[in-house]
C-alpha positions in Angstrom: 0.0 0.0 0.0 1.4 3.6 -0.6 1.0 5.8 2.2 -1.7 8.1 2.6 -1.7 9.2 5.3 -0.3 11.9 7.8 0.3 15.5 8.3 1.4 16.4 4.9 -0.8 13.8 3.0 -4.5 14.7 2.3 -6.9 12.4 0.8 -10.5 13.4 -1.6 -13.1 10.8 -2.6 -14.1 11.7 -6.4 -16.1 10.7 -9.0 -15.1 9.0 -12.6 -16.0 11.9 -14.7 -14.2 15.2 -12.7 -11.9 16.8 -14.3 -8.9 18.3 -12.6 -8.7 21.6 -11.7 -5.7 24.3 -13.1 -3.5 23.3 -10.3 -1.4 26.0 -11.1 -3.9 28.6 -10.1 -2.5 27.9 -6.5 -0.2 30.5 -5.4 3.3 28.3 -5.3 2.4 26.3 -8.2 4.0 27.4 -11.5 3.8 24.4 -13.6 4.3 20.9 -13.3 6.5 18.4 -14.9 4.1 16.4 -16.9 1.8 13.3 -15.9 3.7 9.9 -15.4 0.7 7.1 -16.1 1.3 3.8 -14.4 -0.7 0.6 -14.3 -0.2 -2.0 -11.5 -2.0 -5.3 -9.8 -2.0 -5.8 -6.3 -2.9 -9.1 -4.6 -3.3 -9.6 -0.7 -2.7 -12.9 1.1 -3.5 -14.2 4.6 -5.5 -16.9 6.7 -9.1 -18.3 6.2 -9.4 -16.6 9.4 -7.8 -13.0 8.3 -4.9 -13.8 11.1 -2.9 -11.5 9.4 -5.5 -8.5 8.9 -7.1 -8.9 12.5 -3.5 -8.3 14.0 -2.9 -5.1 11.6 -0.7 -6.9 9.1 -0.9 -6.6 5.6 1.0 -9.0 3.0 0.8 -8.6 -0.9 2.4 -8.9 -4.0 2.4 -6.4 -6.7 3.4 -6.2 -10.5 3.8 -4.1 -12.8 5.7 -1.6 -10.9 9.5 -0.9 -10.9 9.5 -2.5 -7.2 7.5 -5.5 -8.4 7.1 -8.1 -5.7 6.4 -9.4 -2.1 5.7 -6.5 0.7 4.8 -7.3 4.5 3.5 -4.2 6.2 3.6 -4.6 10.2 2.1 -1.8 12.4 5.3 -0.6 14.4 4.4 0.5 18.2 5.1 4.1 17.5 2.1 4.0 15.2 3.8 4.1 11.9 4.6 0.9 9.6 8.1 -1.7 9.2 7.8 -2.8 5.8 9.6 -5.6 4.5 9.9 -6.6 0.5 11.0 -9.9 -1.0 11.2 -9.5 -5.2 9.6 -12.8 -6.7 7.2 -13.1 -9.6 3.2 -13.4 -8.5 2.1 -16.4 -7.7 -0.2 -17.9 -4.9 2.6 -19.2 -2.9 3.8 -17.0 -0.3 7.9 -17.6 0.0 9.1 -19.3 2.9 10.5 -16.6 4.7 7.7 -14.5 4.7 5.9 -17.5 5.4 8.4 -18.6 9.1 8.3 -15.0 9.7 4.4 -14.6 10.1 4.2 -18.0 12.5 3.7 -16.4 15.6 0.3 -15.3 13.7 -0.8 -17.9 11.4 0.7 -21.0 13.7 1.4 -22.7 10.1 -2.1 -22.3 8.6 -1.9 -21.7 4.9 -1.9 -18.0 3.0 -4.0 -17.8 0.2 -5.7 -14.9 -1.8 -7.9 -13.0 0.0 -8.3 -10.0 -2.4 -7.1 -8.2 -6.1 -7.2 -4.9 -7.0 -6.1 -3.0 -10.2 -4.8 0.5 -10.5 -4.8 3.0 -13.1 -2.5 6.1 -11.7 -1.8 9.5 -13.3 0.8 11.3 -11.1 2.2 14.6 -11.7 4.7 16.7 -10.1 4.0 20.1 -8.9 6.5 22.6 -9.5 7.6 26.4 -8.0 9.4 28.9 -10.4 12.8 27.5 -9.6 11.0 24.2 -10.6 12.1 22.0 -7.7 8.6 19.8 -6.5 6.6 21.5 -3.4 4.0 18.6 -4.4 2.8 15.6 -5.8 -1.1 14.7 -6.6 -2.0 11.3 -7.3 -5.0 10.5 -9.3 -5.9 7.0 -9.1 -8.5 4.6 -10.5 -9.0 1.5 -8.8 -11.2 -1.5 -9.4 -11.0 -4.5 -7.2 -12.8 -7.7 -5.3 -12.3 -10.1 -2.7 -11.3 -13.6 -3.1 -12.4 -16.6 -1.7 -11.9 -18.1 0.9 -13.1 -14.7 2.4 -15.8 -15.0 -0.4 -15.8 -13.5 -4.0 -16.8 -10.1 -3.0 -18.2 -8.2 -6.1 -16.3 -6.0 -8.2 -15.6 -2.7 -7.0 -14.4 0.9 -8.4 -13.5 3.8 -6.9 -11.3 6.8 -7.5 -9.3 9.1 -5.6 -7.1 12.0 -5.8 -3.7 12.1 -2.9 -1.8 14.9 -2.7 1.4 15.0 -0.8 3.6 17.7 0.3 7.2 17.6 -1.1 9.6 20.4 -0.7 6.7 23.2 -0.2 5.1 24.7 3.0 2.0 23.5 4.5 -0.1 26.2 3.0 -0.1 24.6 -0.2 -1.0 21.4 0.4 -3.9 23.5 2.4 -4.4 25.5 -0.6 -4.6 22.6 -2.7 -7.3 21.2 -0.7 -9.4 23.8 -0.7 -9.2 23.6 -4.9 -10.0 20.4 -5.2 -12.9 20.4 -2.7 -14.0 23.2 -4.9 -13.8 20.8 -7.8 -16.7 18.3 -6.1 -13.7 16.2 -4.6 -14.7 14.9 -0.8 -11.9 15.0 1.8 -11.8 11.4 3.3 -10.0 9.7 5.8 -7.6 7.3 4.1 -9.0 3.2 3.9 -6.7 0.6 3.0 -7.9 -1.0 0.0 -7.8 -4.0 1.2 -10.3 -3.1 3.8 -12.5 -1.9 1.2 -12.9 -4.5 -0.7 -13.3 -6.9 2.1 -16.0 -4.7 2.8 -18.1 -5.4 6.5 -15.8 -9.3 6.7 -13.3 -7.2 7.5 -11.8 -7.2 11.3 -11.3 -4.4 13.5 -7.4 -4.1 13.5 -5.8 -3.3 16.6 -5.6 0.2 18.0 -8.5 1.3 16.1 -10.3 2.1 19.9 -9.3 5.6 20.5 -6.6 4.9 23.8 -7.4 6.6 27.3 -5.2 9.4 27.1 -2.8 8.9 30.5 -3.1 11.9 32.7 -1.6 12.9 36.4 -5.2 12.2 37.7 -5.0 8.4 35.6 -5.7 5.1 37.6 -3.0 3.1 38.4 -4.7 0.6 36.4 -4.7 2.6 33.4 -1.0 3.5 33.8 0.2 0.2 33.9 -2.0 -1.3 31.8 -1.2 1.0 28.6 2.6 0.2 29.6 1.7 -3.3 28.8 0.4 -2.9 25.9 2.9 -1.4 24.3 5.6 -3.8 25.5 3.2 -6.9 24.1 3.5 -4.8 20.9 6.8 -4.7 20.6 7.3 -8.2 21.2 4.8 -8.8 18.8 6.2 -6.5 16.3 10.6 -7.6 17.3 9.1 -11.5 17.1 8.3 -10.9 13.1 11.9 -9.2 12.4 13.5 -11.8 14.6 12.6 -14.6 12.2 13.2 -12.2 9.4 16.5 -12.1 11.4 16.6 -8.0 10.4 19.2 -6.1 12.4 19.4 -5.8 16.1 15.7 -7.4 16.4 16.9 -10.6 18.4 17.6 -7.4 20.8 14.8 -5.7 20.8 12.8 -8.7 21.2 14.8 -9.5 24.1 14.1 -5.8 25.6 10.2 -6.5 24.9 11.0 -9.6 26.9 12.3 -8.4 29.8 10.4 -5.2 30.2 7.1 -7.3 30.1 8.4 -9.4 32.8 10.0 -6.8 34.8 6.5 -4.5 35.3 5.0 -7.8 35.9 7.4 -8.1 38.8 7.6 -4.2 39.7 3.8 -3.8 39.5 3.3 -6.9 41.1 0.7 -6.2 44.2 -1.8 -4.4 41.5 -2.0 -8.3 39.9 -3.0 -11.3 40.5 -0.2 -13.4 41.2 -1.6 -16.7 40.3 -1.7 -15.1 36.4 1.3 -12.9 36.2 3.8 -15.2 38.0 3.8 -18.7 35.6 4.2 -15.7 33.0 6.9 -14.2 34.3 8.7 -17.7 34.8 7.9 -18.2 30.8 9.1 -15.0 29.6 12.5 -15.8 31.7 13.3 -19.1 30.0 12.8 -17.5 26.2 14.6 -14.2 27.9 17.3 -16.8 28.7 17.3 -18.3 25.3 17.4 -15.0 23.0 20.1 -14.0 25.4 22.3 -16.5 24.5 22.7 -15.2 20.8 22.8 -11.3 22.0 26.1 -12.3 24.5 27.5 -14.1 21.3 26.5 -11.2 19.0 28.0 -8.5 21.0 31.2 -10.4 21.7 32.0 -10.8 18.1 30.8 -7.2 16.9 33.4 -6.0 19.9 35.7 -8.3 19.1 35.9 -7.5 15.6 35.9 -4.3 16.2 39.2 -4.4 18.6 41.4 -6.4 16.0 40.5 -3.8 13.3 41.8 -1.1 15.8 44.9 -2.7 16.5 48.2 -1.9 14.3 48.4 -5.2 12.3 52.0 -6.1 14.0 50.6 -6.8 16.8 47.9 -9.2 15.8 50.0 -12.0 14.6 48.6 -14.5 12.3 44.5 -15.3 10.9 43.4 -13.6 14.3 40.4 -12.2 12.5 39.1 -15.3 10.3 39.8 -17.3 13.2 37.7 -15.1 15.8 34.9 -14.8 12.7 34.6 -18.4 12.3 34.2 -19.3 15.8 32.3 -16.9 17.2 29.5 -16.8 13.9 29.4 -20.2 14.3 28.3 -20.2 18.2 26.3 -17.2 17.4 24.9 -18.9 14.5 23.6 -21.9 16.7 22.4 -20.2 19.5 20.3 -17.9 17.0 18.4 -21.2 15.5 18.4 -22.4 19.4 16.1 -19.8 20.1 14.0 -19.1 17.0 13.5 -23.1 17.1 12.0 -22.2 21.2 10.1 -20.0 19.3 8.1 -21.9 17.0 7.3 -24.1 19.8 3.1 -24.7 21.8 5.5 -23.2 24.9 6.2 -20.2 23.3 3.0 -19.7 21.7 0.6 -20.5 24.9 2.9 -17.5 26.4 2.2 -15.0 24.2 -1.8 -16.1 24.0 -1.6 -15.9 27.7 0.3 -12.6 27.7 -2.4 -11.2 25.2 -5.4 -12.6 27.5 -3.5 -10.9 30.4 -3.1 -7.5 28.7 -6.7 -7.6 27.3 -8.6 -8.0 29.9 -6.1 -7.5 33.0 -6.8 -9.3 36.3 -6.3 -6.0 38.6 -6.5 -6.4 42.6 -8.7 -4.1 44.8 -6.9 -0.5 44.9 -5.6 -0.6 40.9 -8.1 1.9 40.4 -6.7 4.9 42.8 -4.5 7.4 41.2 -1.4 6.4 39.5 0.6 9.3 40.7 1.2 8.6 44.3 0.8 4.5 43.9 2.8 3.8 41.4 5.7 6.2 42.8 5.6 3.8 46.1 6.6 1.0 43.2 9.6 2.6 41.9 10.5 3.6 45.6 10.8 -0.4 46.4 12.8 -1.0 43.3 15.3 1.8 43.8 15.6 0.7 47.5 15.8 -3.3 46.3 18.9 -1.3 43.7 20.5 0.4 46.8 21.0 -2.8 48.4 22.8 -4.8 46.3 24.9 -2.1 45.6 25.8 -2.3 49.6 26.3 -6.1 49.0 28.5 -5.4 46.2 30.8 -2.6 47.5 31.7 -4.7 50.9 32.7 -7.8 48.9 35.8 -8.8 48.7 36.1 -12.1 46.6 36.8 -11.5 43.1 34.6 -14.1 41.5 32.0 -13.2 44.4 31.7 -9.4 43.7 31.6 -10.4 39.8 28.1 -11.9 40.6 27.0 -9.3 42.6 27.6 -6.4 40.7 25.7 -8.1 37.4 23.1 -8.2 39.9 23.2 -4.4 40.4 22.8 -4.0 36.9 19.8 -6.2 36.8 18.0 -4.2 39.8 18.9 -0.8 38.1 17.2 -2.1 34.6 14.3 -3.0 37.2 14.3 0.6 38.2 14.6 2.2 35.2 11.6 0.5 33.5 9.5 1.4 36.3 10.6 4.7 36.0 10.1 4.7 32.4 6.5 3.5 32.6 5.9 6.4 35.0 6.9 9.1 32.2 3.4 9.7 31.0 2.4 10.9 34.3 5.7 12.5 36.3 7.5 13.7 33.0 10.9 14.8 33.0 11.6 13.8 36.7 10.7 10.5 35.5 13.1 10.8 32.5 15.6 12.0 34.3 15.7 9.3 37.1 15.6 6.6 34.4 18.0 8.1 32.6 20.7 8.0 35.5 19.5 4.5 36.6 19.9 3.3 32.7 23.5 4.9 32.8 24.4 2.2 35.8 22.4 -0.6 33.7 25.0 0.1 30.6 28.3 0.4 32.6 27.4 -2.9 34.2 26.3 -4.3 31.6 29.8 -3.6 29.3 31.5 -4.9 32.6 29.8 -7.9 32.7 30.5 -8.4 28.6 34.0 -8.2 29.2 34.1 -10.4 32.1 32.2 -13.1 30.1 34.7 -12.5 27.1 37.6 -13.4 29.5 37.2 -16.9 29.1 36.2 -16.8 25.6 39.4 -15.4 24.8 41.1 -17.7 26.6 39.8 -20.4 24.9 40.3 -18.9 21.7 43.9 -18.2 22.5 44.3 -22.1 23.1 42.7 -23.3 20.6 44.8 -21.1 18.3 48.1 -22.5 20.0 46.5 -26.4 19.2 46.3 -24.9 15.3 49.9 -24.1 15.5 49.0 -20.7 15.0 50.7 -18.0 17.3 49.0 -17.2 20.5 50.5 -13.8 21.3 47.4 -11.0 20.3 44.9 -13.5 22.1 47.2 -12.3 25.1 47.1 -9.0 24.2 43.3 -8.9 23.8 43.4 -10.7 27.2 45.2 -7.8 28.8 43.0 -5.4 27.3 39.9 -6.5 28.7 41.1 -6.7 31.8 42.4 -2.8 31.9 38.8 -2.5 30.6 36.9 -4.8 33.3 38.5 -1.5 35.8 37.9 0.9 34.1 34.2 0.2 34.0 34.7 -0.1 37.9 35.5 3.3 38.6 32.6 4.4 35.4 30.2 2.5 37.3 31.6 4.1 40.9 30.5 7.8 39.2 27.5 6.4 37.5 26.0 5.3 40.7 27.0 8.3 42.6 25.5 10.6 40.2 22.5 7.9 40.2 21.3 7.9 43.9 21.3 12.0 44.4 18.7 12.7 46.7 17.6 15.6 44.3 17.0 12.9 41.7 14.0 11.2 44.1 12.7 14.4 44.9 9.5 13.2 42.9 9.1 9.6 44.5 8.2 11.6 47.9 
């Protein structure tokens, strides 16, 4: 679908035999560059059951454009769109990757044809006198009918005119408005065309109930229960680009992961416990599994990295090759590790338990007061639960000991930052600020702990490099470095948390 809407797009409903206005009678407009005519054929797959549309998704191919091919178009939880595109001639088999990477919503059911459409489109550029394009208008004729299984719908035809800003101000895209309405054309919201030709089969997507706006006077309920929805979204949203395997998106999904789990736990008395708890334990295990490939993905991006900074003396032999072949094949493995977990009835019965949860939330007697002094009392226990490890940490002496404890600083200061974080829409920048200084400790700690893991992995690296015959020297080196690295961090995360727990920093939480 092209997009139509937005600020600078507007939209008119017009019939077959208008003609268009003298577009250069708008004051801006001093010509255009012609018409470019265009004819294309879209076809749009899902379910039987319209999966795919009820969740907001929409797959199709189209021809007869330069682009000719496969698009996916997911609703991303900012409200825009991710598109993805596959080229392939059209036929009514879906490839397999679109196919794997749609599994959390069609659970393996088959995509067929649900709908065609034909379009005739005119579009011309409108110019200013220096002739660079403030605007482009879209004229387009399209004809078009479901397909079964939905049901052979019949043939529709409609036409409409788009107009989108380019390099011009607003006031010509208003001005252009007010000349077409002038010319019998309708301003209209903008409808998918697939929804229009599916007619009243189609589902509501989700999102289209306008959300309570979140408010210092909001319910508690109401605060933590938009915060869930938008985490379920982008888990949704990160599980589609993990099997896609798009960049950074086994992250993300492992954020989405955690987060959902973590305001489970923060927000845990406004709950009940005999719901959120077996899905906390669930998101843990898959948290576990996509962390697996993150710690491998990390270490070799770092790694990588580090060698290609070093003067090449001083990394003797294949150091590169060897550390790319290792550590992509480990990273490789744990990647199919979890997107195999994720294909599984365990995986799925979480999320259909996570959506049940967030749907219809089972809140406990008091979820209803106002968010902005009972929620505050939530973050207060998490920042307190963070101050006490911290105490555990700093009086350790063990090595190995304080290792453990200090990763689980970091963990209680992610805790505290995503409470904070959910807070924003009702205590703002104190909010903000709060999680920002508790997310600085999270990211010290967390490179700490990297380069404590990547000790070892060095290490072995290093030997099995000697048992090649190779030279073992720059696996030393690296060695060395991450050490002198593991204390620097130390004394980063000493100013992180001092600059963390100022008392002027909690002055909201009182």
């Amino acid at each position: 679908m092209d997009p139509e809407s937005g600020a600078d797009t507007r939209t008119f409903r017009v019939a077959d035999d208008v003609d268009l206005p003298l577009l250069d009678s708008v004051k801006g407009i001093a010509g255009t560059d012609g018409v470019a005519s265009a004819q294309f054929s879209t076809k749009y797959f899902d379910t039987a059951d319209l999966a795919l549309t009820s969740a907001g998704i929409t797959l199709l191919h189209r021809s007869g454009v330069p682009d000719a091919g496969w698009r996916l178009e997911l609703p991303a939880p900012d409200g825009g769109a991710t598109v993805l595109r596959r080229p392939g001639i059209g036929t009514n088999t879906v490839p397999k990757p679109l196919r794997d990477a749609l599994h959390l919503h069609t659970r393996g059911a088959t995509l067929v044809p649900i709908g065609r459409t034909r379009t005739d489109r005119r579009t011309i550029s409108l110019l200013d006198k220096a002739g660079t394009a403030v605007a482009r208008l879209r004229d387009d004729r399209v004809s078009g009918s479901a397909a079964a299984p939905v049901d052979t719908g019949p043939l529709l035809a409609w036409r409409q005119w788009t107009v989108e800003l380019a390099d011009g101000k607003r006031r010509v895209l208003d001005d252009l408005g007010v000349l077409l309405e002038a010319s019998n054309a309708t301003r209209a919201a903008p409808e998918p065309e697939l929804a229009r030709i599916l007619g009243d089969r189609a589902p509501s997507s989700p999102g289209t109930d306008e959300p309570k706006r979140i408010r210092g006077r909001s319910s508690a309920a109401d605060v933590v229960g938009a915060h869930l929805r938008q985490q379920l979204a982008e888990l949704e949203h990160w599980d589609v680009l993990t099997r896609w395997d798009a960049p950074d998106s086994i992250h993300k999904l492992r954020v989405a992961t955690r987060r959902l789990r973590s305001a489970l736990a923060t927000f845990r008395p406004l709950l009940d416990r005999e719901q959120t708890d077996p899905i906390r334990d669930e998101l843990r295990w898959i948290a576990g599994l996509l962390g697996e490939a993150r710690d491998l993905e990390v270490s070799h991006e770092y790694l990588s990295k580090t060698i290609a900074d070093h003067p090449v003396e001083l990394m003797i032999g294949p150091v590169s090759q060897h550390v790319d072949r290792e550590l992509s094949g480990e990273h490789r493995d744990a990647r199919g590790r979890a997107v195999e977990a994720m294909g599984t009835e365990r995986y799925f019965t979480m999320v259909d338990r996570l959506r049940v949860l967030v749907a219809d939330p089972p809140w406990t007697p008091g979820a209803e007061k106002r968010a902005a002094k009972l929620l505050r009392g939530r973050v207060t226990a998490d920042f307190k639960r963070l101050r006490k490890r911290v105490a555990a940490a700093e009086v350790e002496t063990d090595p190995e000991k304080r290792v453990v404890l200090l990763h689980d600083v970091r963990k209680a200061a992610k805790r505290t930052r995503y409470a904070a974080e959910a807070l924003v829409p009702v205590h703002g920048e104190d909010a903000e600020r709060f999680a920002a200084a508790a997310e600085r400790v999270q990211e010290v700690l967390g490179d700490h702990h990297d380069a404590v893991t990547l000790l070892p992995r060095i290490r072995q690296l290093g030997v099995q490099a000697h048992l090649d015959g190779a030279n073992a020297f720059s696996y030393g080196r690296l060695h060395a470095l991450e050490q002198t690295r593991i204390a620097e961090l130390e004394a980063e995360y000493r100013d992180a948390w001092k600059a963390a727990s100022r008392k002027k920093l909690r002055r909201w939480l009182r």
